[in-house]
Structures are given as structure tokens and as C-alpha cells.
C-alpha positions in Angstrom: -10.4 -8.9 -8.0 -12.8 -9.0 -4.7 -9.3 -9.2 -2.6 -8.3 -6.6 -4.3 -11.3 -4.2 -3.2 -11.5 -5.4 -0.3 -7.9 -4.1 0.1 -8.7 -0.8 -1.0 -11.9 -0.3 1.0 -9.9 -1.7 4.6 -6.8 1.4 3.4 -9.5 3.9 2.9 -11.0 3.6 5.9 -7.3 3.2 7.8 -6.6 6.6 6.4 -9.5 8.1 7.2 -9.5 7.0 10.7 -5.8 8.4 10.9 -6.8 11.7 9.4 -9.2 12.5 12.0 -6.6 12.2 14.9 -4.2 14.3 13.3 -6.2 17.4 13.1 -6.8 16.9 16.4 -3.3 16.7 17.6 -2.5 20.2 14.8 -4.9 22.0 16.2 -3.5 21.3 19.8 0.2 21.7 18.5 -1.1 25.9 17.3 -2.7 26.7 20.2 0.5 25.5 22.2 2.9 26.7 20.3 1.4 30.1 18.7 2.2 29.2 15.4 -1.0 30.7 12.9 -3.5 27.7 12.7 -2.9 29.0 8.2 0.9 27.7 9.0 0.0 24.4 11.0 -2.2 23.1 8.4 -0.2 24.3 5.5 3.0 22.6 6.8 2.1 20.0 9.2 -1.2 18.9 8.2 -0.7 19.2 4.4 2.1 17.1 4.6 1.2 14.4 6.9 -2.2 14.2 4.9 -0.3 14.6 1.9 1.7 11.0 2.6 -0.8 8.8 0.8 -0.2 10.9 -2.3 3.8 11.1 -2.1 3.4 7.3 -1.3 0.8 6.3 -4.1 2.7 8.5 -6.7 5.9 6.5 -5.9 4.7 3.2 -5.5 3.0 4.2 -8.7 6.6 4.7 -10.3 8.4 2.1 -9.0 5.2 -0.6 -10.2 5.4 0.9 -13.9 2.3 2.7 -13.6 3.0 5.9 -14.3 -0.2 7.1 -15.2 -1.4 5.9 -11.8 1.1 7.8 -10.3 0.7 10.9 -11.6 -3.0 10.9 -12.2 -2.9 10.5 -8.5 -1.3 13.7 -7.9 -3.3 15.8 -10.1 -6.5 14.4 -9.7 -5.8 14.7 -5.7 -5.7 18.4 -6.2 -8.8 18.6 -7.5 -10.7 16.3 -4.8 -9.0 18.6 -2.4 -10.1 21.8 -3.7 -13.9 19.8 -4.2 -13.3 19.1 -0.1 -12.8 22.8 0.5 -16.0 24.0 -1.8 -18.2 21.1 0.2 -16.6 22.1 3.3 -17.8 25.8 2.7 -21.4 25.1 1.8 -21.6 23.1 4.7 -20.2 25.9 6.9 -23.1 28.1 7.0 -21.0 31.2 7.0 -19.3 33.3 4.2 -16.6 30.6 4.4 -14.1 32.5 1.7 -14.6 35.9 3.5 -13.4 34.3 6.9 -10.2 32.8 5.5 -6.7 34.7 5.4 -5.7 36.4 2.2 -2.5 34.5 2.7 -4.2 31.9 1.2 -4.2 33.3 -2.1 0.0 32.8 -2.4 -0.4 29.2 -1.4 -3.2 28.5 -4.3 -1.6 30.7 -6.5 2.0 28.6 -6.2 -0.5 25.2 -7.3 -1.0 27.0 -10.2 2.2 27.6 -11.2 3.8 23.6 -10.6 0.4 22.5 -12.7 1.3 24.4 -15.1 4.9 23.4 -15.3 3.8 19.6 -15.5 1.4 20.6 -18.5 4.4 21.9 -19.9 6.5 18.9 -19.5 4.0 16.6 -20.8 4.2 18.2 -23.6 7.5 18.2 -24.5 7.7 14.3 -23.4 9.7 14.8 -20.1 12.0 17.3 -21.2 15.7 17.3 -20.6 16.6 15.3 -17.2 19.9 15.1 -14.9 20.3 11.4 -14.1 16.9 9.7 -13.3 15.2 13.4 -12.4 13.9 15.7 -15.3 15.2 19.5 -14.8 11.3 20.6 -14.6 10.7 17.9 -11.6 14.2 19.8 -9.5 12.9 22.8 -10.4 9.2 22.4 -9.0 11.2 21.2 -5.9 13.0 24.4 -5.7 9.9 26.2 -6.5 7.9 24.5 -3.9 10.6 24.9 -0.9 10.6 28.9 -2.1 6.9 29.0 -1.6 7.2 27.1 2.1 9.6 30.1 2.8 7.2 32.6 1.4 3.8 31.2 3.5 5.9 31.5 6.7 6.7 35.2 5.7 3.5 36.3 5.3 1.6 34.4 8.1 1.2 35.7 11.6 1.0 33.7 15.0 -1.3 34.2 17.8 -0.2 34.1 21.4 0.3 30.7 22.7 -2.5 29.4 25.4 -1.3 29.5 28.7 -2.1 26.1 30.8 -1.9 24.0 27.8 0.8 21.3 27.1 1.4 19.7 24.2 0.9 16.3 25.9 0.6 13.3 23.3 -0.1 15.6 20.4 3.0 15.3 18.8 3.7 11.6 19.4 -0.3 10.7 18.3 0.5 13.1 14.7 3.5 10.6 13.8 1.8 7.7 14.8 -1.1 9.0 12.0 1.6 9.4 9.6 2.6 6.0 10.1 -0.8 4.0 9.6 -1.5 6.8 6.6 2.2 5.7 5.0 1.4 1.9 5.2 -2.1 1.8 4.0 -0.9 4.4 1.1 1.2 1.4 -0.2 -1.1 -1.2 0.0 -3.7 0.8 -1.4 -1.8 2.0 -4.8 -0.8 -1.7 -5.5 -5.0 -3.0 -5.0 -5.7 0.0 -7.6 -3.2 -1.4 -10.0 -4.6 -5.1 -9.7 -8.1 -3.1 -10.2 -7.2 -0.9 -13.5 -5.8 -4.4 -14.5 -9.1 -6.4 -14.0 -11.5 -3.6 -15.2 -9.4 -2.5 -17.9 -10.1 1.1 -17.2 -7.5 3.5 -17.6 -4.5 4.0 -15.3 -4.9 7.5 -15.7 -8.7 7.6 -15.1 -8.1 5.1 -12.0 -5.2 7.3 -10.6 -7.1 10.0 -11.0 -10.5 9.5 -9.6 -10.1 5.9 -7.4 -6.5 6.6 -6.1 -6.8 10.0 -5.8 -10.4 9.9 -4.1 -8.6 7.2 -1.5 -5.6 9.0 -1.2 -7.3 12.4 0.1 -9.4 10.9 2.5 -7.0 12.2 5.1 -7.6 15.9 4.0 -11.7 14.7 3.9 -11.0 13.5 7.6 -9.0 16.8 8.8 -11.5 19.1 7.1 -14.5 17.8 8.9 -12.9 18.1 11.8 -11.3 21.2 11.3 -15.1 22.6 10.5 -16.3 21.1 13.6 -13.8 23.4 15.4 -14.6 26.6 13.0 -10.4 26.2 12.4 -11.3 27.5 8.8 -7.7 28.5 7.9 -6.9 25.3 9.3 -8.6 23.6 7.1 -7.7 25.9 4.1 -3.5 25.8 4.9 -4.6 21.9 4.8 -6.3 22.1 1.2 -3.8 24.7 -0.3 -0.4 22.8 1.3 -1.6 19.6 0.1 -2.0 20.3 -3.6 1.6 22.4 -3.4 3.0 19.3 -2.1 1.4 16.9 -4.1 2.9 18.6 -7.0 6.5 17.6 -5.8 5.3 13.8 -5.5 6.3 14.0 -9.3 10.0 14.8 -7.9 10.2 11.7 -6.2 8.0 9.5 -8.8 10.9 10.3 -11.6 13.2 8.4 -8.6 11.1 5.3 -8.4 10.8 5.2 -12.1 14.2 5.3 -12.9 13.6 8.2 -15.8 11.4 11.3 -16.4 7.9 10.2 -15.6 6.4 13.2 -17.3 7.7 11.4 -20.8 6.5 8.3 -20.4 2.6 8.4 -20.2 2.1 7.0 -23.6 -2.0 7.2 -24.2 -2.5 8.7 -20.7 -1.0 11.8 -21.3 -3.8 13.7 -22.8 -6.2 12.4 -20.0 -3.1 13.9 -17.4 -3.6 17.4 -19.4 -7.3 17.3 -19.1 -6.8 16.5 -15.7 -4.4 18.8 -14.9 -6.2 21.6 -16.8 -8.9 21.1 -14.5 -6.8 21.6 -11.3 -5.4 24.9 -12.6 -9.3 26.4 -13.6 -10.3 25.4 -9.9 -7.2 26.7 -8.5 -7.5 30.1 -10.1 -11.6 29.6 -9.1 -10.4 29.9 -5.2 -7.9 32.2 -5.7 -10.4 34.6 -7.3 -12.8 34.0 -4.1 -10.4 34.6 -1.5 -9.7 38.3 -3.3 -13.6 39.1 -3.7 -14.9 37.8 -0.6 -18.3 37.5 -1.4 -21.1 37.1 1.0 -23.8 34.4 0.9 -27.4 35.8 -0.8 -29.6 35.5 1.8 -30.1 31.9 2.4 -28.3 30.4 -0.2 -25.2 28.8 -0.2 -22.0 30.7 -0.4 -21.6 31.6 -4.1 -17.6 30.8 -4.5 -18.3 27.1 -2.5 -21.4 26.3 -4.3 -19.3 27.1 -8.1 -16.2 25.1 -6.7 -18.0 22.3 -5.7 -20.1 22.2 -9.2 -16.5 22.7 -11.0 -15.8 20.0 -9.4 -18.2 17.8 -10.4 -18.5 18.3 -13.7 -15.0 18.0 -14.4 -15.4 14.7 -12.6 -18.2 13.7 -15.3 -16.5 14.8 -18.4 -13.0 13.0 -16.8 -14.7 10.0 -16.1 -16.8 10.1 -19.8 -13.0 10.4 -21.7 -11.5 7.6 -19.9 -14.4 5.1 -19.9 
């Protein structure tokens, strides 16, 4: 068991560390290239961050954990969307009035796939074609429409003159790399540790694995604050939790069948769970149409309710599954 957490804690930190360079490197890649810095993160940086999930949620399959492997893509979405209400206390600024509108289709399409899982949970997996449910191909589909949408409706700045990409691109994959490995190694300690401790899969997927797995967003967000890239860091949060969604596409591959159907006792955690997503989801969306300013010296009012959301969804998640 101490080999086991030792494991965990040594990929944490390996992501974390990874995180922080790619951020770097996206934020060099917009300002070369002109692309919006809402695109970058919502393509580039959600995806590369969003490795550990698509690797955790498979391994997760392929190990027969399945609530592991989808508690780590739901409860990922609502660490991320914690991230983006700490990250917009901590900004000082009215954080949600500073962000692109744009946003709101991004956040908006989370709901939607969340949604669809609820639903095929509760049908037990629904109808599939070979080892993929129909639900799974079609929040694929759905996900690769909203991709198309985001670049519709984003606009680029002029590229800086005098700047080369340089390493940038070559330091990103290299990220992606040490965030891919240590996403492996980390789903199987948290298997070994739900085994030991005899705490849910679904509760461990959905706070440990998840918490571990969205480090890299935790990582890119500080350091997309430290450079005031706010839509940065939002195109991060939002592309991440559209993307983690699809990780169920590939988990029905690993499996070998529908994964939404086979939960067993961990499915009504997974609906609390995802239930929980889709109220914090709608809580941003909301924010980035109201645009509220900070009262005087308090906090911004959308962060401050997103990170408390947050938080006690955490408590009461934690309270069902221990």
C-alpha cells in the first residue's frame, strides 16, 4: 500500500511539473501564430492537459474498473471548474467579466455530453455497435461539432512580429509525453489504493484520480494567471471537461463493452457526481452572460459561489461514498 502512494504522489508531481511548461510553450505558440489565446487553450492546452484523464479513464477500462474510469472523467470536470472559481478569486479582477462570451458555447456543450451520460446510466449502457454504445459515438460526434463551432466563433489577434516559435512546439509534446506515462502509472496505484482502503472505485475515481489527473489544468492555470492569459486559462478549463467527456468513447474500447452499463453499485455515486458537473457547468455559464463585478473589496461573486459549489459537492460526495 505505501508503494502504492508513493506511486501516486511521484505521478502527481510529474504531471504537475509537465503542466507548467506547456502553458508556457501555448502561450508562445498564440502570440506566434495569431491564433485567439480562447482557441489555444481550448484545443491545445485542453487536450494535452486533458491526457491524464483520456489515459486514466482507459487504463481504468482495460483494468476492470469502470467506476474508476468514469468517476475520473466526471469528477475531473468538476475539479476543473473548482480551478477556474479559485483561479478567479485569486485574480483580483472581475475575472468572469474579462473572459470572452465564446466561452459560454464551450461550457454549454459540457452540459450537454453530461447529460447524455446521465442518461445512459440510466438505461444501463443503452444499445451499442460492437464494443462502443451508440450514446458514446454520438458524444464523439457531438464533441468534434462543438470543436468546429469554437473555431467559428473565436477571433485571432495579429501575430507578434520578431517572435519565433523556437522549442515551443517540440517542449508541448515532450509535456504530453511525461503527462501520458505518469497518467498510466498513476490510475493503476489508485486501483491498488481503492483495493487496500476499500473505499469506493467510484469515490476514488472521482476525487483521488480525478484531483491527480487535473493537476495539469492546476499547473496551466497558475501560470496562465501569472500572465493575465484569462481566456487562456478559461479555453483550458471549458476544452478539458468537453474532452474529458469523450474519454468515455475510448473507455467502452478498453472495456470491451458499454461502460456506461456496467457500474453496478457505483452508478448512483456517477449520477451524483455527474449531476454535480452539470449544476457548476450551468453556474459558469450563467456568469459569463451576467458579468458581474466584484462588491467593493470582496471577492468576485460568480468565483467565490463556484468555488463553494465546489466544495460542498466535494463533502456530500465524499460523505455518500465513505
Amino acid at each position: 500500500m505505501t508503494g502504492a502512494w508513493l506511486v501516486f504522489g511521484a505521478s502527481a508531481l510529474a504531471i504537475l511539473g509537465a503542466g507548467q511548461f506547456l502553458v508556457r510553450s501555448a502561450e508562445r505558440i498564440a502570440r506566434v501564430t495569431g491564433l485567439s489565446q480562447g482557441w489555444i487553450g481550448f484545443i491545445l492546452v485542453a487536450v494535452v492537459t486533458s491526457l491524464p484523464e483520456l489515459v486514466a479513464t482507459m487504463t481504468g477500462g482495460g483494468i476492470d474498473a469502470p467506476g474508476i474510469a468514469v468517476g475520473n472523467a466526471l469528477g475531473s470536470n468538476a475539479f476543473n471548474l473548482g480551478i477556474l472559481g479559485l483561479m478567479g478569486v485569486f485574480s483580483g479582477t472581475a475575472f468572469f467579466a474579462r473572459l470572452s462570451s465564446t466561452h459560454a458555447l464551450s461550457a454549454s456543450g459540457s452540459v450537454l455530453l453530461t447529460a447524455l451520460v446521465l442518461g445512459a446510466i440510466a438505461v444501463g449502457g443503452g444499445p451499442a455497435l460492437g464494443r462502443v454504445s451508440l450514446v458514446s459515438f454520438l458524444i464523439l460526434a457531438l464533441y468534434l461539432g462543438a470543436v468546429y463551432a469554437q473555431f467559428r466563433v473565436e477571433e485571432g489577434t495579429p501575430p507578434e512580429e520578431g517572435l519565433s516559435l523556437g522549442r515551443a512546439p517540440l517542449v508541448a509534446f515532450l509535456s504530453g509525453v511525461v503527462i501520458v506515462v505518469a497518467g498510466v502509472a498513476l490510475t493503476h496505484a489508485a486501483k491498488t489504493i481503492s483495493e487496500g482502503t476499500g473505499i469506493a472505485q467510484s469515490v476514488v475515481g472521482s476525487v483521488l484520480v480525478a484531483f491527480a489527473t487535473s493537476l495539469p489544468e492546476v499547473a496551466s492555470s497558475i501560470g496562465a494567471l501569472r500572465l493575465r492569459a484569462y481566456d487562456l486559462l478559461a479555453g483550458d478549463i471549458f476544452g478539458s471537461n468537453l474532452f474529458n467527456i469523450v474519454t468515455v468513447f475510448f473507455a467502452d474500447l478498453t472495456f470491451g463493452r458499454p461502460i456506461l452499463g456496467a457500474l453496478g453499485r457505483d452508478a448512483w455515486p456517477l449520477v451524483l457526481v455527474a449531476a454535480w458537473g452539470i449544476g457548476l457547468s450551468a453556474l459558469a455559464v450563467a456568469a459569463l452572460q451576467v458579468r458581474a463585478r466584484p462588491l467593493g473589496r470582496l471577492p468576485e461573486p460568480a468565483s467565490t459561489v463556484l468555488l463553494l459549489g465546489y466544495l460542498g459537492g466535494l463533502g456530500v460526495l465524499t460523505a455518500q461514498g465513505l
